[in-house]
Structure formats: C-alpha cells, structure tokens
C-alpha positions in Angstrom: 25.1 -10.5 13.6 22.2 -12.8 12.1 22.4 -14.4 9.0 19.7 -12.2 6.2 18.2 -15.6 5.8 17.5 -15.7 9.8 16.4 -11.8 9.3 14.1 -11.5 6.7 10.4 -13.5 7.0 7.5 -13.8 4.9 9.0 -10.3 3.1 9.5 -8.5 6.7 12.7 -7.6 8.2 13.2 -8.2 11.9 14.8 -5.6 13.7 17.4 -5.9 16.4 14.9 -5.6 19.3 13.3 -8.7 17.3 10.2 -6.8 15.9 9.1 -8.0 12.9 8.8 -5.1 10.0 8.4 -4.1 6.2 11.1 -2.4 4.5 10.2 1.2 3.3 10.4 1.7 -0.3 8.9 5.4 0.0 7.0 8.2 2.0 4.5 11.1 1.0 2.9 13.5 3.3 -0.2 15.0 2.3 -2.7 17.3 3.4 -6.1 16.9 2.2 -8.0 20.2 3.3 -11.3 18.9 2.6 -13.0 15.8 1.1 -13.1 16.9 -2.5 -8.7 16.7 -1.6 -9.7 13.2 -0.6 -11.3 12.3 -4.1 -8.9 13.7 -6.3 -6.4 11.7 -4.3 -8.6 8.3 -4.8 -9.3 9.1 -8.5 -5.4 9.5 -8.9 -4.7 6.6 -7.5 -7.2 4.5 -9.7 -5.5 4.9 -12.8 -2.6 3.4 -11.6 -1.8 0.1 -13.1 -0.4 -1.0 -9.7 -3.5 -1.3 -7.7 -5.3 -3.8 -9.6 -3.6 -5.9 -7.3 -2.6 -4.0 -4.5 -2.9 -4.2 -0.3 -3.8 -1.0 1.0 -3.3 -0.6 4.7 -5.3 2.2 6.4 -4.9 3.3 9.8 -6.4 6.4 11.7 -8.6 7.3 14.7 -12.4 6.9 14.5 -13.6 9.4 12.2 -10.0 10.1 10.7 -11.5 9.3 6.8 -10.4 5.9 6.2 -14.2 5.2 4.6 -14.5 7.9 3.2 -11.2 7.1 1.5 -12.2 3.6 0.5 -15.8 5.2 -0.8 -13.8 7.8 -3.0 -11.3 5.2 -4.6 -13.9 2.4 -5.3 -16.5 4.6 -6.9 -13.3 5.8 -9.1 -12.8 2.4 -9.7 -16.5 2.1 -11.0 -18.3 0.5 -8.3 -22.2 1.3 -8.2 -24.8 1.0 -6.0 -24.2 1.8 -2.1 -20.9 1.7 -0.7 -21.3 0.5 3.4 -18.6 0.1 6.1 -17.9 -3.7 6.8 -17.6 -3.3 10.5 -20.2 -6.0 11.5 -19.8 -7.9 8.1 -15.7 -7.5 8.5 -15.2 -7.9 4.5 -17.3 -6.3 1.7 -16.9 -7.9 -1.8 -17.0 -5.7 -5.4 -16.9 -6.8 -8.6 -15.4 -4.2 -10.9 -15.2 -3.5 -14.1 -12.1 -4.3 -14.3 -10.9 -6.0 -11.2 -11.9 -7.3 -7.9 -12.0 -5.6 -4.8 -12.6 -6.3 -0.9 -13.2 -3.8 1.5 -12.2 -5.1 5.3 -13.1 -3.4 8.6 -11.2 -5.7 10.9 -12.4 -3.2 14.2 -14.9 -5.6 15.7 -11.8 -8.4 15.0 -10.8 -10.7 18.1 -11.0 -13.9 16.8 -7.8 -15.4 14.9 -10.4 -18.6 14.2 -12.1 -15.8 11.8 -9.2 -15.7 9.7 -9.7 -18.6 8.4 -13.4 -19.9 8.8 -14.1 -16.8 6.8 -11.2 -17.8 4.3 -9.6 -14.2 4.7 -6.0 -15.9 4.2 -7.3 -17.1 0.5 -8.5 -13.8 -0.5 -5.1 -12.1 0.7 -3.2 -14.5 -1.4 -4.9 -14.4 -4.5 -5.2 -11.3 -7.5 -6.9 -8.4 -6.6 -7.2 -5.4 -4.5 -7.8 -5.1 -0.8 -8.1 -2.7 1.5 -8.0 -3.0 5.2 -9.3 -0.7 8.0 -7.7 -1.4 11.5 -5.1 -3.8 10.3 -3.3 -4.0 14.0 -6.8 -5.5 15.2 -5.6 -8.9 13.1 -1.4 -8.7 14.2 0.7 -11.2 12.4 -2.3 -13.2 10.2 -2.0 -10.0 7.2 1.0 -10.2 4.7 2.8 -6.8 4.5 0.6 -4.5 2.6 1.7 -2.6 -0.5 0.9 1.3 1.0 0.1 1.8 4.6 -1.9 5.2 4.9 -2.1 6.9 8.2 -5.0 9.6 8.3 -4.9 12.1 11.3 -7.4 14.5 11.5 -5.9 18.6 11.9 -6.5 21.3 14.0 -8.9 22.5 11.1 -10.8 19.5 10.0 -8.2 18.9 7.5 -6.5 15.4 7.1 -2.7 14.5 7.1 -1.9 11.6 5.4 1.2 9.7 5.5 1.7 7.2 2.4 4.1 4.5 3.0 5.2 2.3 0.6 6.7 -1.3 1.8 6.8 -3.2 -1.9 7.8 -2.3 -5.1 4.1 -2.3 -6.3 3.5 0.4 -3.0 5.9 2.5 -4.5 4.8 2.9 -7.5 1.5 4.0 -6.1 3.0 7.0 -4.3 2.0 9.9 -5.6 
C-alpha cells in the first residue's frame, strides 16, 4: 500500500490502476425537460455564494446544452450584451457586476503550447469563475474543477444532468 502523500497530487487521488482522479464530495441527477428547466437551474445556481469563484466543468455531446447552460447562468449573473461560444476564440472574458467570469470552449484544443502562450494556467489560478466546455480536449493542464456537469440529451429532447461535486466549494453548489 502507497503512502497518502505518494497518493494524493495537486488535490487528485490516484487510483490503484494509477489513474489520476478527484474525490467525490456529492452527486445530483436532474432532468431538465426543457430550456426554461435549464434557466431556473442557472438562476439557482447564481445566488450561490460559492460560485464567485468556482470551476465548472461541463461535458456532453454536440448539441447536449452546455452553451446554452453557460448563456442561462451568466445572464443570471448580469452579463449584457451578446453571449457567443468561444470555440474559435477558446476563452471569452466577462466582467460582472459582481465578479469575473471566463467562458472556455477548449473543442478546437490540440496545442498544450496554448496553455500557456494564452496564459490559461494564470486565469485558472487566480479569483473568479470559470467554466469549461470539453475539458478532456486539455487532459492534465486543468486543476480539478469544483462541479463537473454531464448533459445527455433524452429520448424526448429532454436533458439529464449529472452534478458532481469534487471540492468543498462543488458541494456546496449542488442543488
């Protein structure tokens, strides 16, 4: 048996196959039947004290919501103006009333170089929120996010969403 110190990196457990992994603090299912489901989640969310600084993962299929998602919470948050997809751009900046924001689209992503010409590791450490579309696209260079949400799309248009939380600050953002 391995030492916890030889176990545990950069907040990630390693199992015994050797894959590196967050802990899980929490899960929610939900099913969000149609995109006003999706809003009332996102506006939810923004009151939450928690998410001023939070890393939101968000992982789906093409189409499975996760912009729509990421339009919902930062126009709760009180963004104006348009709201675009960062998939050429890769990272979208906001400034909020109240905090900062960064949207990523890391589907275009094949370049670890980008990481840091574009200064993406600076952003991740410092305060504010961020919230990342296609996180597996970048592997190992993203620190383990707060909530992971996985967005399938049902039989009936309808989306299933599973919220995991891998910090304390992830938990308290489940609903």
């Amino acid at each position: 048996m391995r030492p916890l110190a030889d176990v545990v990196q950069q907040g990630r457990m390693i199992d015994d196959l050797g894959l590196m992994h967050s802990p899980i603090l929490g899960t929610r299912q939900l099913q969000w039947r149609d995109e006003d489901d999706c809003a009332a989640f996102a506006r939810a969310l923004a009151v939450r004290p928690e998410i001023r600084n939070a890393f939101i993962e968000l992982r789906g299929a093409l189409g499975a919501g996760k912009t729509t998602f990421v339009r919902h919470l930062l126009r709760a948050l009180g963004a104006t103006g348009r709201i675009k997809s960062p998939t050429y751009a890769v990272m979208e900046p906001y400034e909020l009333p109240s905090l900062q924001a960064w949207h990523f689209d890391f589907y275009r992503f094949d370049d670890p170089r980008e990481w840091e010409d574009a200064g993406l590791r600076d952003i991740f450490a410092g305060p504010g929120l961020k919230l990342a579309e296609w996180p597996e696209q970048v592997g190992d260079l993203l620190p383990a996010p707060d909530l992971r949400m996985e967005l399938l799309v049902g039989d009936r248009d309808e989306r299933h969403v599973t919220l995991t939380a891998l910090t304390p600050a992830g938990a308290a953002l489940l609903p």
